[in-house]
N, C-alpha and C positions, 0 to 999 in steps of 0.2 A: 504494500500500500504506500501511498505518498508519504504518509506519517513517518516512515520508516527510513523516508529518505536520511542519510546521512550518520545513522546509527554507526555507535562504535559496539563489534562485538568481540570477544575473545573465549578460547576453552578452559578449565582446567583439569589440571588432573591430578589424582593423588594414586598412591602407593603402599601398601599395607605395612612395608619397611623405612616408610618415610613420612611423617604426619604432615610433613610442610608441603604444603598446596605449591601447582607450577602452574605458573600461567602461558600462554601464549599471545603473540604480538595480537595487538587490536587490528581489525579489519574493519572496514567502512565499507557500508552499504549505501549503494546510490541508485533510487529509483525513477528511472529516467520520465516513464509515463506519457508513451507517445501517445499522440492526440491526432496526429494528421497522418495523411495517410507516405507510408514509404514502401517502393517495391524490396519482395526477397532482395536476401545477402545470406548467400551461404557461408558458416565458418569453420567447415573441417572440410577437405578433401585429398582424395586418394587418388593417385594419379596410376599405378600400378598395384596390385596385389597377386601374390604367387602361392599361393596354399599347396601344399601335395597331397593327393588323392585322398577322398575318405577324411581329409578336416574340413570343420566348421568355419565357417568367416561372417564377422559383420562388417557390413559397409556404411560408414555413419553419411548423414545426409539431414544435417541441423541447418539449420533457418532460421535469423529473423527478419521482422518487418512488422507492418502492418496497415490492414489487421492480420491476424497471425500464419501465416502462408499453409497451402495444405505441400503432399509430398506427394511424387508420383514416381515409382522407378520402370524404368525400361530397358527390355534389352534387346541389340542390335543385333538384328538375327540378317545374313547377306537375302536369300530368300523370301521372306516374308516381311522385312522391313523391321521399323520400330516395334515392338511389341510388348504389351504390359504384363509385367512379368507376375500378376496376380491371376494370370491366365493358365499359370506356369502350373501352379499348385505344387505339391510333393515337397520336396527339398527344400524351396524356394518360396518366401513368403516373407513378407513388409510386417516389421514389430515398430510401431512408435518411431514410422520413416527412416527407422532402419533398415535394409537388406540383408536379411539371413537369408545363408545358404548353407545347406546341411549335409556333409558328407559328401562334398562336392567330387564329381567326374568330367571327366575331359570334356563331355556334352556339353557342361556348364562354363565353359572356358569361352571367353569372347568381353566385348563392350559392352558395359551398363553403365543407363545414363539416370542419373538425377535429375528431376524438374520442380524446383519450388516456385508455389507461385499463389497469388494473389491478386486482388483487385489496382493495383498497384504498378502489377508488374512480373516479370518471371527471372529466374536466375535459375543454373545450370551447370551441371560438370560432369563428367563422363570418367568410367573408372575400367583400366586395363585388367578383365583377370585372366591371371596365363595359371592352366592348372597343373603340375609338375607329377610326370607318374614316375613312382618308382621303380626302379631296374629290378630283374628278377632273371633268373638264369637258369637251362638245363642243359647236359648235353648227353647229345642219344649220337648213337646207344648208349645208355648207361650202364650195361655190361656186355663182352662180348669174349669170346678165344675164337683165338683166330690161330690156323695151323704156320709154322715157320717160312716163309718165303710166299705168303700170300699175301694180296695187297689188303688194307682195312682206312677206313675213314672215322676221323668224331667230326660231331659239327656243334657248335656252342647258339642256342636257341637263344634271343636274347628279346626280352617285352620292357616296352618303356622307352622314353625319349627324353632327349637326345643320347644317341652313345655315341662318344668320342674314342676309344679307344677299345679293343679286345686283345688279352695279352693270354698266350696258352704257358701250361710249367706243367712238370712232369715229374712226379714225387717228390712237390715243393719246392723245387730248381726249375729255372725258365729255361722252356724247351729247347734242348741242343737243336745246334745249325747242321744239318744233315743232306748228302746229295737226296737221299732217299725218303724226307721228313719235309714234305713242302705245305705251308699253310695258304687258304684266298679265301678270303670272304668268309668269315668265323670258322672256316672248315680247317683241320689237320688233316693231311694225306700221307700214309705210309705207304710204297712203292712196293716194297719187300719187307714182310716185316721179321724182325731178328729178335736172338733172346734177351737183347737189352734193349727193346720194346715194352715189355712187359710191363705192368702196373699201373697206378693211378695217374689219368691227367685230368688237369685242373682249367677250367678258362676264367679270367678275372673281368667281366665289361666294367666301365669306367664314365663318368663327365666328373663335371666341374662341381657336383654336388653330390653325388649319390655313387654307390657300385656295389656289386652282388658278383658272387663265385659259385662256381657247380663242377660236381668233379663226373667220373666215369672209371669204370676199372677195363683195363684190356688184360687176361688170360692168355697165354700162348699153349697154342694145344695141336696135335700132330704127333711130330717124333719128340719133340720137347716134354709134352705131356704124358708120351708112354715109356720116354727115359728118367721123369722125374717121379712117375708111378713105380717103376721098376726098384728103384733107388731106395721109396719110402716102402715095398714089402722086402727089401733083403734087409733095410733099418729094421722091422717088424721081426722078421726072422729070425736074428743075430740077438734082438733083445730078449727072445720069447726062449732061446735054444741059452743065453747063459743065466738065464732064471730059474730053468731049468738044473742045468750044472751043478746050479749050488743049492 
């Protein structure tokens, strides 16, 4: 109210281990009391917002003026034009000319504009949302034996954007430089594959914010497999025959 104009107020506060009262600095209140008419003036704006998938965001969208502006938000869809994003439903819904967006998806990614306005006049701002998906990684096959001197492939499946880089390693050491070990486009190619082939590779995707890894096992199996079978029943035999012995 007018009355109020000019008031000095301040807090205090107390402490169960200290009986002396604290105050804090006086503030003044000034009530302005407009009477004529003035268009909207927006006083927060977002010029960018980047949430990653699956968060929440508010977009504030304050005003004054008078008399007291309403709020309308919209969002620029290439297609269909402006469109009022109360049309939208679901995820998306105006609190107290706020924009909530709830567990936002890529769908939800684009221009949304604010329009405050009044008998007055209108004002305006537009807000970039770029929705940022997380990287996630597999690569297939994810297990395989492959007999000695036969050719095999992985290939490193990758969701999400942007990715800047994919780096392959192979039992936690980045993959040796090999005439025969050639990588293009997330894929590894073995040519011939050998007994120091065998085991886990790893692929790393990568940007500027985010990266995920996924591995695979390669088996070698042929003569490899029936000389390292051979191997573990004459181990089997030798242990079982001096158990015996004694």
């Amino acid at each position: 109210m007018a009355t109020d104009s000019y008031t000095r107020v301040f807090c205090t506060a107390t402490h169960r281990f200290d009986i002396a009262p604290h105050s804090s600095n006086p503030a003044r209140v000034i009530v302005t009391g407009e009477t004529m008419l003035s268009r909207p003036q927006l006083l927060l704006r977002r010029d960018i917002v980047r949430p990653w998938t699956r968060e929440d965001i508010l977009l504030p969208c304050v005003a004054r003026g008078h008399p007291l502006p309403s709020i309308r938000w919209y969002y620029e869809d290439e297609a269909r034009g402006r469109v009022d994003v109360t049309e939208s439903g679901g995820r998306v819904r105006v609190v107290e000319g706020q924009l909530f967006l709830s567990g936002v998806t890529t769908q939800e990614a684009g221009h949304y504009l604010c329009i405050a306005n009044n008998s007055a006049g209108t004002d305006s701002y537009r807000v970039n949302v770029q929705v940022r998906d997380r990287l996630s990684a597999s690569v297939e096959p994810s297990l395989q034996r492959v007999d000695l001197g036969r050719p095999t492939s992985l290939t490193c499946r990758v969701s999400g954007t942007p990715v800047t880089s994919v780096t392959w390693y192979k039992d936690g050491r980045p993959l040796p430089r090999l005439p025969r070990v050639t990588t293009y486009d997330r894929t590894v190619h073995i040519g011939q594959v050998a007994r120091e082939d065998g085991g886990m590779y790893q692929c790393l995707a990568k940007n500027d914010e985010d990266s995920t890894q996924a591995a695979a096992q390669l088996d070698l199996g042929g003569e490899y497999l029936t000389l390292f079978s051979l191997l573990n029943s004459l181990t089997w035999f030798w242990n079982t025959r001096m158990a015996i012995d004694e």
